[in-house]
BALOBA-1460 file (C-alpha; in Angstrom, 3 decimals):
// residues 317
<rec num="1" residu="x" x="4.830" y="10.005" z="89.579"/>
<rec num="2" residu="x" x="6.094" y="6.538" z="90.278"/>
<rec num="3" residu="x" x="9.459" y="6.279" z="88.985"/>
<rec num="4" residu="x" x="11.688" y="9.515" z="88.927"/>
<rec num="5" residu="x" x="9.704" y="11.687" z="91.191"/>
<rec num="6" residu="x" x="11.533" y="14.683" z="92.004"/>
<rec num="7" residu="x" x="11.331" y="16.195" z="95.624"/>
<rec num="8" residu="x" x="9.983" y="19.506" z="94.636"/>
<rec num="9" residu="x" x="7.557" y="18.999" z="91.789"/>
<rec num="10" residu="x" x="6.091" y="15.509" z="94.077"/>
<rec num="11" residu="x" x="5.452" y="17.842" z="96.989"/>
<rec num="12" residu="x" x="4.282" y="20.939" z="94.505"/>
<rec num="13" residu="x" x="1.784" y="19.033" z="93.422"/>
<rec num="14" residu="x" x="0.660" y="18.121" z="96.914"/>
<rec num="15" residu="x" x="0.048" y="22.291" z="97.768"/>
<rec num="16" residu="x" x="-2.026" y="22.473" z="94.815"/>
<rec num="17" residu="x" x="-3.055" y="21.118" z="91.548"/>
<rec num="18" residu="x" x="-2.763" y="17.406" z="92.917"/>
<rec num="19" residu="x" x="-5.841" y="18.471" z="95.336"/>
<rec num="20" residu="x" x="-9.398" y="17.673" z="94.010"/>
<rec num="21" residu="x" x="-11.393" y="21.129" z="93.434"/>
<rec num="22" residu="x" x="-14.294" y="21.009" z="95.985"/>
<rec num="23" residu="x" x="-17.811" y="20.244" z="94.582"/>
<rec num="24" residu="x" x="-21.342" y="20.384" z="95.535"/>
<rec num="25" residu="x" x="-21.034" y="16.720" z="96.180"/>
<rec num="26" residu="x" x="-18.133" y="16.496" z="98.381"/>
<rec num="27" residu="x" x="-18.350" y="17.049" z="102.053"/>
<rec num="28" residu="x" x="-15.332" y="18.564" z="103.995"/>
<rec num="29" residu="x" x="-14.752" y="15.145" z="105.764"/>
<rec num="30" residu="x" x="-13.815" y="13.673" z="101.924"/>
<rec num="31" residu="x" x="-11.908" y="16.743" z="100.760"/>
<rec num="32" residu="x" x="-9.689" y="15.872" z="104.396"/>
<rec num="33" residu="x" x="-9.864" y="12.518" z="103.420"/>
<rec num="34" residu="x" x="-8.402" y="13.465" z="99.792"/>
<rec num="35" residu="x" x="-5.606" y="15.936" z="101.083"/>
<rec num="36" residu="x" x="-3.992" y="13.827" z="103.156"/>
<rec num="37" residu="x" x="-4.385" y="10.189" z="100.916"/>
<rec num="38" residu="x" x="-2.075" y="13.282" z="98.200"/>
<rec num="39" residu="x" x="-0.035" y="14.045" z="101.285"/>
<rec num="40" residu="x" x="0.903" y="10.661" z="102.357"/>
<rec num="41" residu="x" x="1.253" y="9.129" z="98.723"/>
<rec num="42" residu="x" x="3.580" y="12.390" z="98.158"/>
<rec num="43" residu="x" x="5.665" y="11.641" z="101.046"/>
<rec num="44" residu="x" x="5.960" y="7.831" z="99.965"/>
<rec num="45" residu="x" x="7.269" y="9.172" z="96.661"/>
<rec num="46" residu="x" x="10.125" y="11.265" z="97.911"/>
<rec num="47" residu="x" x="11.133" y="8.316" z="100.161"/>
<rec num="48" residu="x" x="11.365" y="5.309" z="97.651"/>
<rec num="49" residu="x" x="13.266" y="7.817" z="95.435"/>
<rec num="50" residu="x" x="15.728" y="8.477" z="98.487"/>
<rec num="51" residu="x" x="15.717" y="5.559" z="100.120"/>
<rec num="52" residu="x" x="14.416" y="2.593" z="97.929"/>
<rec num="53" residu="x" x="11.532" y="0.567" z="97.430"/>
<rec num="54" residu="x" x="12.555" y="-1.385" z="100.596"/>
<rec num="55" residu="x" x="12.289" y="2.177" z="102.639"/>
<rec num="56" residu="x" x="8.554" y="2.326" z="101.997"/>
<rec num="57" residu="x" x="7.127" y="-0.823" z="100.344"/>
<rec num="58" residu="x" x="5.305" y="-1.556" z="103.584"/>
<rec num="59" residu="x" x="3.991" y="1.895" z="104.022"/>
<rec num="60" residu="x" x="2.694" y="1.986" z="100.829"/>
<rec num="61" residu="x" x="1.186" y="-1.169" z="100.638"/>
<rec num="62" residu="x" x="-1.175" y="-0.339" z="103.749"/>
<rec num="63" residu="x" x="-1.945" y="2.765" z="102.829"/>
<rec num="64" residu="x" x="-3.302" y="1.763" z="99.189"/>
<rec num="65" residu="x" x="-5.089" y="-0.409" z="101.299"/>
<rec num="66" residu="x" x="-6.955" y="2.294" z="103.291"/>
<rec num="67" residu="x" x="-7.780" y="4.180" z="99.856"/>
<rec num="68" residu="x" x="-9.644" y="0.590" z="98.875"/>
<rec num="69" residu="x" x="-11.555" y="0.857" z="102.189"/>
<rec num="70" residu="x" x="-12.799" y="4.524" z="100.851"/>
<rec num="71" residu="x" x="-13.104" y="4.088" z="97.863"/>
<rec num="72" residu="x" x="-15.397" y="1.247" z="98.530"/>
<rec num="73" residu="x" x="-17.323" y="2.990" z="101.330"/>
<rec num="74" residu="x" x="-21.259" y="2.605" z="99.728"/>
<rec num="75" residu="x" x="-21.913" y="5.975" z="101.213"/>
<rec num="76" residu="x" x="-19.910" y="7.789" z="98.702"/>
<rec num="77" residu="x" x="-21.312" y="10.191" z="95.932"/>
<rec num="78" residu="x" x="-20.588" y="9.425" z="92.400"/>
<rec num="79" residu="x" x="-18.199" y="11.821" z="92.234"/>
<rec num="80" residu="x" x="-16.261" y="10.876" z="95.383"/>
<rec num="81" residu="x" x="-16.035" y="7.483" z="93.981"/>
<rec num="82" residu="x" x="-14.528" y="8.425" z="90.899"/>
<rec num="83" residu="x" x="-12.117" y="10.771" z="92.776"/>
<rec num="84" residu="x" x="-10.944" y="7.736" z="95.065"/>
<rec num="85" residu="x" x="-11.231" y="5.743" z="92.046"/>
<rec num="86" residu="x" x="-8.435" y="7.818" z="90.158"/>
<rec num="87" residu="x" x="-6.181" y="8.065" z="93.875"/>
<rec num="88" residu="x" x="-6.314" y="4.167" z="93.653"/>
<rec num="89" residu="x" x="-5.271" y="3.781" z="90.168"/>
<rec num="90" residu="x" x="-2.546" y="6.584" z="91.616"/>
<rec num="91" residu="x" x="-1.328" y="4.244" z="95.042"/>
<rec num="92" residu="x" x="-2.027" y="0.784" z="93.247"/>
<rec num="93" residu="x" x="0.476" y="1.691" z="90.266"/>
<rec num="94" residu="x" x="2.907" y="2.872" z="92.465"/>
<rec num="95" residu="x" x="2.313" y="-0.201" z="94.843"/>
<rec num="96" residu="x" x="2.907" y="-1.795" z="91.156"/>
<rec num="97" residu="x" x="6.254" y="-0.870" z="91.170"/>
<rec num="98" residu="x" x="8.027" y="-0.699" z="94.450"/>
<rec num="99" residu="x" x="6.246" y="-4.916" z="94.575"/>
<rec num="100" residu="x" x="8.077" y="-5.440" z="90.800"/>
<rec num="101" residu="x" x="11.421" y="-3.676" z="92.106"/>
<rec num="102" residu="x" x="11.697" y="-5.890" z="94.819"/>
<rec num="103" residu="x" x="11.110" y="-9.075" z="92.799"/>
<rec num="104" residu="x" x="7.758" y="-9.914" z="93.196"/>
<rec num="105" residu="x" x="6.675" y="-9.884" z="89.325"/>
<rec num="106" residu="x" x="3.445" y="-11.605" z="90.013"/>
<rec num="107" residu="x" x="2.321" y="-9.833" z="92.424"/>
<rec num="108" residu="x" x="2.566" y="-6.434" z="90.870"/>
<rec num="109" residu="x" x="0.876" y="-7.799" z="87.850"/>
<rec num="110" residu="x" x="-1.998" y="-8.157" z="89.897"/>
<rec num="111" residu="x" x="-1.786" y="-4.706" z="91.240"/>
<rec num="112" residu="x" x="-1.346" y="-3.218" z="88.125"/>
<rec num="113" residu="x" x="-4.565" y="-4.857" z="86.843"/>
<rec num="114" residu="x" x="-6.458" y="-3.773" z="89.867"/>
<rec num="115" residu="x" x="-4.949" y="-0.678" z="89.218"/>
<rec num="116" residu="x" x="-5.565" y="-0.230" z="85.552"/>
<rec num="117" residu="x" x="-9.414" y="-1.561" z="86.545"/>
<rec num="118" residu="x" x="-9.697" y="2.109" z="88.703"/>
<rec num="119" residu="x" x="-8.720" y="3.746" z="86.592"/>
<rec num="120" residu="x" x="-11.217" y="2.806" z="84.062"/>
<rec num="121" residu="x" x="-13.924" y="3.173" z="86.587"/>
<rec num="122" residu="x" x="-11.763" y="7.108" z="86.861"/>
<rec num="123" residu="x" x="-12.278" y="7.690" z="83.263"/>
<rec num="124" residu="x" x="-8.750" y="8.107" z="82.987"/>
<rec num="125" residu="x" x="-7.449" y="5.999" z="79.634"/>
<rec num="126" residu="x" x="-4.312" y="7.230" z="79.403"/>
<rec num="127" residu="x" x="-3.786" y="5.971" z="82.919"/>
<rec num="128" residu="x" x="-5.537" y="2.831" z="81.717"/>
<rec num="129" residu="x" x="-3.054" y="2.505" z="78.836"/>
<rec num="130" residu="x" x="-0.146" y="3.113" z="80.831"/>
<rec num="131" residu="x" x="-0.630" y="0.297" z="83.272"/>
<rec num="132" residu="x" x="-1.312" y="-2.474" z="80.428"/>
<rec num="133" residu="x" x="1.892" y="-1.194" z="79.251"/>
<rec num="134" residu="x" x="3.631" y="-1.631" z="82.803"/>
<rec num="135" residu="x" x="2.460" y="-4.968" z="82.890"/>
<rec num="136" residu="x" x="3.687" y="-5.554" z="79.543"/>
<rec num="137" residu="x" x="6.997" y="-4.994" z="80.535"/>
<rec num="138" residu="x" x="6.973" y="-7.683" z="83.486"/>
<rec num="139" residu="x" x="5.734" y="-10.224" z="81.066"/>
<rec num="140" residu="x" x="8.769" y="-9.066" z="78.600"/>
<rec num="141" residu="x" x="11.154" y="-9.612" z="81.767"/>
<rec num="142" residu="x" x="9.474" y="-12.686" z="82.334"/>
<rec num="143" residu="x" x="9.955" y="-14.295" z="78.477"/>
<rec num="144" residu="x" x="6.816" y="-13.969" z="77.524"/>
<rec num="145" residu="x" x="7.335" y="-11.736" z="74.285"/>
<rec num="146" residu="x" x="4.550" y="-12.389" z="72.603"/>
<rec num="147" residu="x" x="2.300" y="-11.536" z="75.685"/>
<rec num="148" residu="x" x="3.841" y="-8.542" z="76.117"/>
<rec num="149" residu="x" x="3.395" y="-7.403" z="72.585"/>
<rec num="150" residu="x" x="-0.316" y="-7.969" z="72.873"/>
<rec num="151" residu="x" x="-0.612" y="-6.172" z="75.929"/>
<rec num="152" residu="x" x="1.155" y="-2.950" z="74.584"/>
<rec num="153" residu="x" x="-0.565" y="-2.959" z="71.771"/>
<rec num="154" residu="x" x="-4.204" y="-3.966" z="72.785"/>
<rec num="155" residu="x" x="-3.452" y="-0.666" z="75.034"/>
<rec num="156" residu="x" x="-2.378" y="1.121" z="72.377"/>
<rec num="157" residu="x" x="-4.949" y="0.366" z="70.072"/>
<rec num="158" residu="x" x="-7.973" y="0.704" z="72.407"/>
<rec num="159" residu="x" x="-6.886" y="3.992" z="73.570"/>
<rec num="160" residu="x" x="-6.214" y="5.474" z="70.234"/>
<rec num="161" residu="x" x="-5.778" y="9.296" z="70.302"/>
<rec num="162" residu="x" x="-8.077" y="9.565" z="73.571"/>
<rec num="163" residu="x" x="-5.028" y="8.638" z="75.434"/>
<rec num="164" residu="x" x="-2.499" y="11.408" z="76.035"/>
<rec num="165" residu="x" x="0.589" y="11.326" z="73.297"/>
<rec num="166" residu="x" x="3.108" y="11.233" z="76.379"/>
<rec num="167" residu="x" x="1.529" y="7.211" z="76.875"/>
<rec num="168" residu="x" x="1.336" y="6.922" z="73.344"/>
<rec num="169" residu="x" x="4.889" y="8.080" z="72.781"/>
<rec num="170" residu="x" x="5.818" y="5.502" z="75.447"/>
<rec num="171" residu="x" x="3.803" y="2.653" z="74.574"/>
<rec num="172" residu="x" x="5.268" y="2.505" z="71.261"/>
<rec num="173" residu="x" x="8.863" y="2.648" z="72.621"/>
<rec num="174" residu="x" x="7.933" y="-0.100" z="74.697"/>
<rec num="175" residu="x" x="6.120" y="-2.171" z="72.115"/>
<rec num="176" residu="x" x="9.163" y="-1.533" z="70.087"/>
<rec num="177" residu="x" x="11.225" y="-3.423" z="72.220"/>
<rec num="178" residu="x" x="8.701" y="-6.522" z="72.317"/>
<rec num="179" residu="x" x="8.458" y="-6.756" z="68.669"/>
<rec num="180" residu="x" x="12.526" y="-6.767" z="68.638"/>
<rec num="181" residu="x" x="12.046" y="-9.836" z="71.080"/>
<rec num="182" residu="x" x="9.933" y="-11.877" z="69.094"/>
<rec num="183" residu="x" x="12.663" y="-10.847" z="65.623"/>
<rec num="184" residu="x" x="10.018" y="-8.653" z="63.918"/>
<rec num="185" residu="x" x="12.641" y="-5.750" z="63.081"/>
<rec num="186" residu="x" x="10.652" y="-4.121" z="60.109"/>
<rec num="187" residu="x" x="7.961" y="-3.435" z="63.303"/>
<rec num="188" residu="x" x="10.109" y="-2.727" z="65.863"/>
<rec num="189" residu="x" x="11.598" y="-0.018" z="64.121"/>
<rec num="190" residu="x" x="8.417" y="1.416" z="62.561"/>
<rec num="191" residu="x" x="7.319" y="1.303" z="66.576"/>
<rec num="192" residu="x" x="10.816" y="3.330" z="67.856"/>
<rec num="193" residu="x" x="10.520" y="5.847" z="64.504"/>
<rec num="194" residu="x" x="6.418" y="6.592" z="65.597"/>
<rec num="195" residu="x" x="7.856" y="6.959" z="69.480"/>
<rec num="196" residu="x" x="10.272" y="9.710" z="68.146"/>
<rec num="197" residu="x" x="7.775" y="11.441" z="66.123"/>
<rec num="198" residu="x" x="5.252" y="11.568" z="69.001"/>
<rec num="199" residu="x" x="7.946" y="12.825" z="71.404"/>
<rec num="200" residu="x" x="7.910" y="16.032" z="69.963"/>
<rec num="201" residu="x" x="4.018" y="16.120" z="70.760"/>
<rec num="202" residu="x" x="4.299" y="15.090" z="74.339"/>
<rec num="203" residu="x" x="4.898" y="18.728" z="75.979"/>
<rec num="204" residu="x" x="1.596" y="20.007" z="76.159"/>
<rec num="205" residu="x" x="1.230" y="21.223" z="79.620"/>
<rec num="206" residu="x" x="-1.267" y="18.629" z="80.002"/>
<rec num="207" residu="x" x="1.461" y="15.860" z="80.968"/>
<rec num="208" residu="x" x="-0.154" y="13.433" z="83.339"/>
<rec num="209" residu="x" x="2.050" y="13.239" z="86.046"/>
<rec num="210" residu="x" x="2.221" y="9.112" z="85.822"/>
<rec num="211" residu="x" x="3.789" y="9.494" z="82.944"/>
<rec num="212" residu="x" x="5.941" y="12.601" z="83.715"/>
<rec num="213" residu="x" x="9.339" y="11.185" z="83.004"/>
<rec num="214" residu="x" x="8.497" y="10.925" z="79.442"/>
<rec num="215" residu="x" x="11.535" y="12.517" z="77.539"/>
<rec num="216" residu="x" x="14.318" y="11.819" z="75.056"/>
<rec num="217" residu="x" x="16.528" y="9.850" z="77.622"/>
<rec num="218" residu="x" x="13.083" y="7.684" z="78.359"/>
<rec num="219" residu="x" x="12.786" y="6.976" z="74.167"/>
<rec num="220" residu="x" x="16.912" y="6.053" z="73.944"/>
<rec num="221" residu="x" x="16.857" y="4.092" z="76.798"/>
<rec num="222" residu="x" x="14.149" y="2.042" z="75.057"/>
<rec num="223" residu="x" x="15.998" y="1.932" z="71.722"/>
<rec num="224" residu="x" x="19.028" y="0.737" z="73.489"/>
<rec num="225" residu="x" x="16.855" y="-1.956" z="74.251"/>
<rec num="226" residu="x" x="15.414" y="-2.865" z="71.165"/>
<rec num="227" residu="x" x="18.506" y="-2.804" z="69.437"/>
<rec num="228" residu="x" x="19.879" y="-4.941" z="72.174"/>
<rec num="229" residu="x" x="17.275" y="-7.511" z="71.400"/>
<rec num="230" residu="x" x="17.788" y="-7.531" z="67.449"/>
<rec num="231" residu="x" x="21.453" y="-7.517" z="67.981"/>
<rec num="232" residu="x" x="21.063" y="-10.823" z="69.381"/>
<rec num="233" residu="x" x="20.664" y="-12.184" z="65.168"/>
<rec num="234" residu="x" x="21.184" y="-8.907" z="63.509"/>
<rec num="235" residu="x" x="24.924" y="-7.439" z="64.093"/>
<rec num="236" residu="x" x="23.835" y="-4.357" z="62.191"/>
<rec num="237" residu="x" x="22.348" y="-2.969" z="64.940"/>
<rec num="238" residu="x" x="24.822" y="-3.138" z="67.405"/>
<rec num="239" residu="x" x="26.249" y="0.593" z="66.508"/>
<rec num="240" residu="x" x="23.083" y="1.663" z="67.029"/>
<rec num="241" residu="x" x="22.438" y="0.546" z="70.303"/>
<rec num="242" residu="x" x="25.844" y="1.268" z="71.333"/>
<rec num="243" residu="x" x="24.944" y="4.994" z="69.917"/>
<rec num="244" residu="x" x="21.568" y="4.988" z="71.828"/>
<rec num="245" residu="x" x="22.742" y="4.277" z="74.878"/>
<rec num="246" residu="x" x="25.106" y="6.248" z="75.609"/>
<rec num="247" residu="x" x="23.244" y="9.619" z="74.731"/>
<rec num="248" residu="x" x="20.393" y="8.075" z="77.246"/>
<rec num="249" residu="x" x="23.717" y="7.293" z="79.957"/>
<rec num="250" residu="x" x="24.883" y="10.734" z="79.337"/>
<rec num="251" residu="x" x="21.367" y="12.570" z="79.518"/>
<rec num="252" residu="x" x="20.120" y="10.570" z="82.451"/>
<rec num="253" residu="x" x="19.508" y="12.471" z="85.770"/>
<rec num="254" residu="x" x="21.797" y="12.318" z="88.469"/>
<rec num="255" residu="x" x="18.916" y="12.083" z="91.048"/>
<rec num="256" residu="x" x="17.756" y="8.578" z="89.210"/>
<rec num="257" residu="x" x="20.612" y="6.613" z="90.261"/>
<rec num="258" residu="x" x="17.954" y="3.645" z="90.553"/>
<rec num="259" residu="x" x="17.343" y="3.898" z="87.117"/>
<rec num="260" residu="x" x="20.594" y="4.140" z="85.368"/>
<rec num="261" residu="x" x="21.071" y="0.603" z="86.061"/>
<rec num="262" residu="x" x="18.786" y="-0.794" z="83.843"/>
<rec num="263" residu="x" x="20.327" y="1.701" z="80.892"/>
<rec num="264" residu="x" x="23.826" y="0.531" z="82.289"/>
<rec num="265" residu="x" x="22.702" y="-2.921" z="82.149"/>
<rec num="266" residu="x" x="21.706" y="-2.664" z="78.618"/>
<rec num="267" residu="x" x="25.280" y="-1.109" z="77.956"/>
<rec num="268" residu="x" x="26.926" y="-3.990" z="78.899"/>
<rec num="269" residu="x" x="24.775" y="-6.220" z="76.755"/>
<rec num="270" residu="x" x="25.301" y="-4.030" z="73.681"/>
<rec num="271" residu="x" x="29.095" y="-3.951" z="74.429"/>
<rec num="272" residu="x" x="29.116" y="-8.223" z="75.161"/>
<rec num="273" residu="x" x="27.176" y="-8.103" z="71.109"/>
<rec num="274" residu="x" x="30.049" y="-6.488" z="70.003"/>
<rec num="275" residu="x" x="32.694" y="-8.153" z="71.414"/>
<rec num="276" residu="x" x="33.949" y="-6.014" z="73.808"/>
<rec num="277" residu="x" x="33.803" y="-7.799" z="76.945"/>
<rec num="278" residu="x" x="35.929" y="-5.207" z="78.922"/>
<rec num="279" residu="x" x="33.870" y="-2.340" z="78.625"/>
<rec num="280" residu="x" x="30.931" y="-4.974" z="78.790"/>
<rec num="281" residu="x" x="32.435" y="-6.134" z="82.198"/>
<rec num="282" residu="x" x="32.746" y="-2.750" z="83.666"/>
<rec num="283" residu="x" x="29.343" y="-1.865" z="82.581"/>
<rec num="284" residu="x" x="27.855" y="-5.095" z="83.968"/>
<rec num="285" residu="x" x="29.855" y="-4.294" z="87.651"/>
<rec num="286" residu="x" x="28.285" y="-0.655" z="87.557"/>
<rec num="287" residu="x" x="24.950" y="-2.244" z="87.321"/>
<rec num="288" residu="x" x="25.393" y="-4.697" z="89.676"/>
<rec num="289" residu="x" x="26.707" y="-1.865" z="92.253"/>
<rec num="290" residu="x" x="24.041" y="0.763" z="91.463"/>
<rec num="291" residu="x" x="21.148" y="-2.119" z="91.755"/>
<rec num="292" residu="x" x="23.017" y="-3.221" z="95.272"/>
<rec num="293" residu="x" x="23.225" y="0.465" z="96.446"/>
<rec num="294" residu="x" x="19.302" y="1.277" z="95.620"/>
<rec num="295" residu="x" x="18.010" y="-2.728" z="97.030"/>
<rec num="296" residu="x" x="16.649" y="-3.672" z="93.839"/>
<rec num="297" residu="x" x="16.467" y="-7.059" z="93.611"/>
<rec num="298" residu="x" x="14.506" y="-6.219" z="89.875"/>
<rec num="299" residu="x" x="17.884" y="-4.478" z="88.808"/>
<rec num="300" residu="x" x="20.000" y="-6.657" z="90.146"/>
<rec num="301" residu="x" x="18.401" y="-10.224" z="88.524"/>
<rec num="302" residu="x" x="18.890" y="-8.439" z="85.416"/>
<rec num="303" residu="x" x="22.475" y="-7.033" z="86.255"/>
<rec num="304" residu="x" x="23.456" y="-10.186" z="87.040"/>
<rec num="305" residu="x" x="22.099" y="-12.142" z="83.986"/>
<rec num="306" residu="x" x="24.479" y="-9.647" z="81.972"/>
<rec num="307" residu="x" x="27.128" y="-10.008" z="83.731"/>
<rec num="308" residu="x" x="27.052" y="-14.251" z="83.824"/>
<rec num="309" residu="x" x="27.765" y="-14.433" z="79.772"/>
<rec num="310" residu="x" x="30.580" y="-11.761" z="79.700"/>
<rec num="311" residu="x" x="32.019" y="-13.679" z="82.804"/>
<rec num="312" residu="x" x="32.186" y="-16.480" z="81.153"/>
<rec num="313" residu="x" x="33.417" y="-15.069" z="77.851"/>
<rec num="314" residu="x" x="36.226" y="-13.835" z="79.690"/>
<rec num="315" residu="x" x="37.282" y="-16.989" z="81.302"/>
<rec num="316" residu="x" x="37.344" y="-18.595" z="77.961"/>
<rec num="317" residu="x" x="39.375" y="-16.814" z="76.182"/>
């Protein structure tokens, strides 16, 4: 789970279902091979949730490494392949983020594509899906709005119901917020209204665990953001967002202090639409704390580009 892994499901999942189920293919030095690449990616989990992306970046890094050297090895079966295959779409994604959160937005586009490429090669769409739509976001961070549309919804599209309604769910919440970038409102909200409806399909014991975090604060945290982005031209959103956002602030989990800053973030711009740059300003300096606290330099770029305009407001008036 690469965002809000939680200690005791991450390592859970290492004692059992995580585990590939032995086959007539698969010698014992693979299966050893298997446990501990689960073991070790496990362990990495629990740390950058800790500690950071800082803690483990390094860690990471060379171990997805070593799962490209197996995976790779020509004297695999077909079905050990595809096993490391799906591991690599597993370490790459999660090397994917910890290289965005520290800053690095090209380089984990790359790794998501590499990524998103094994898991193809895995069979695994919804994994597939889920990485164009990671990438998505970094080219939303990055300004390029219409880019990032296409990507979420190429994703989207190609997957179609053969991708699990978790990723669906999420990929229209996502491509909600793109379309309220480029000033399409009519499909921006026709994209958050579809990620509501398929929220209440998501819960089928079937969850993939990439995509695990999937829940109602997940969908209002992306609302907040889409109606952050038509705000910008369309001041009837702003109660809205301002309603959004805090259900997703009070919801969120106290173990993903990480990730309350970018819903904290989004606050303050909300608060700067409408004018009220003292709650904006203390909203903005939470951010900026939380993002300092947890070494994201992803967090803090955008804390800080919040905080700029409401500084400034301030000064001027």
């Amino acid at each position: 789970m690469w965002r809000r892994t939680f200690i005791h499901r991450t390592l859970g999942s290492v004692a059992g279902a995580a585990l590939p189920a032995p086959t007539e293919s698969s010698d014992a030095g693979h299966l050893e091979r298997m446990i501990a690449h689960r073991v070790l990616r496990a362990a990495h989990g629990v740390f950058d949730n800790l500690r950071g992306a800082q803690s483990v970046f390094h860690q990471a890094q060379t171990h997805h490494r070593l799962v490209l050297d197996d995976w790779r090895d020509p004297r695999n079966t077909h079905v050990e392949r595809k096993e490391l295959a799906a591991l690599s779409s597993d370490t790459g994604g999660f090397v994917g983020f910890l290289t965005y959160d520290l800053g690095m937005a090209e380089a984990a586009i790359q790794c998501y594509q590499q990524a998103a490429e094994a898991a193809l090669e895995a069979g695994d769409l919804s994994s597939w899906a889920n990485l164009r739509g990671q990438m998505s976001r970094i080219a939303a961070d990055q300004g390029h709005l219409k880019r990032a549309s296409e990507l979420a919804d190429h994703a989207r599209h190609r997957g179609g119901t053969r991708i699990h309604p978790a990723v669906r769910c999420w990929l229209h919440a996502v491509g909600a917020h793109h379309h309220a970038g480029l000033d399409d409102a009519r499909n921006a909200s026709a994209a958050l209204n579809e990620a509501w409806r398929l929220l209440d399909h998501c819960d089928d014991g079937e969850v993939p665990p990439y995509i695990g975090y999937i829940s109602p604060m997940e969908i209002g945290k992306w609302a907040g953001h889409t109606f952050v982005r038509l705000a910008t031209k369309r001041p009837q959103y702003i109660n809205d967002g301002i309603k959004a956002l805090e259900e997703a602030r009070a919801d969120w989990p106290r173990g993903a202090h990480r990730g309350s800053a970018e819903v904290i973030t989004a606050s303050a711009r909300i608060h700067l639409a409408n004018g009220d740059l003292d709650q904006a300003a203390r909203h903005a300096a939470d951010a900026v704390r939380i993002a300092t606290d947890t070494d994201s330099a992803r967090n803090l770029t955008a804390a800080f580009a919040a905080q700029s305009p409401i500084t400034a407001r301030r000064q001027g008036r």
